[in-house]
N, C-alpha and C positions, 0 to 999 in steps of 0.2 A: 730155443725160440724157433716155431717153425716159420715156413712162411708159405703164403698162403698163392695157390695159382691163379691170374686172372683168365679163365678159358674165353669170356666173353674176346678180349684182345687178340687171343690166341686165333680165335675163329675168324674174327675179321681179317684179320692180316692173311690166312689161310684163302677167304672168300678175296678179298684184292689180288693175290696172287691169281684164284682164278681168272677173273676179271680182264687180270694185266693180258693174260694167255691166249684169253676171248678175243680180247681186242686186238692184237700183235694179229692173231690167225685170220681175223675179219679184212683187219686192213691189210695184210696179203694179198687176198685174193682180189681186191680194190686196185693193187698197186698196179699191174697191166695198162688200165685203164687212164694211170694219172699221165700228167704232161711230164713229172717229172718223178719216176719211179723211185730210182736209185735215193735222190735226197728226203721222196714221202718215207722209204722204210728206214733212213740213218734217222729221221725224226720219230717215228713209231717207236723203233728200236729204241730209240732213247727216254723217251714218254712211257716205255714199256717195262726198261730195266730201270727208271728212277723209281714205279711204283712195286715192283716186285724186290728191291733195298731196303724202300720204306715197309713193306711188309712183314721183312723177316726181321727187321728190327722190332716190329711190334709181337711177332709169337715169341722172342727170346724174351722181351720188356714183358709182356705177360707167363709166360714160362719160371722166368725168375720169380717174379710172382711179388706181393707186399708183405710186410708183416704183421703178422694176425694180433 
C-alpha cells in the first residue's frame, strides 16, 4: 500500500516559513523605533517561531503523505 504525498501542504508550510522569516526580519529593523524594543522582538520572536512549528508540522503531515 503506497501512500500518496500531499506537495500542495508541503508547499505551504515551506511558503509560511518564508513568511514567518519576512516578518521576524521586517519587524527587526522596526524594533529601534518602538517604545519598547526588547518585549516587541520576545513577542515577534514568538509570533514567529509559533508559525514556523506549525509549518513544519504541516510539510512532515504532507510528506507522510495519505493513502491512495
Amino acid at each position: 500500500m503506497m501512500r500518496r504525498r500531499n506537495w500542495r501542504v508541503v508547499m505551504a508550510g515551506v511558503l509560511l516559513i518564508v513568511i514567518a522569516v519576512v516578518f521576524y526580519n521586517i519587524m527587526q529593523n522596526m524594533a529601534p523605533r518602538s517604545l519598547d524594543p526588547l518585549e516587541m522582538m520576545n513577542i515577534v520572536g514568538s509570533v514567529s517561531g509559533a508559525a514556523i512549528g506549525i509549518s513544519v508540522v504541516m510539510i512532515l503531515i504532507g510528506l507522510v503523505g495519505k493513502r491512495a
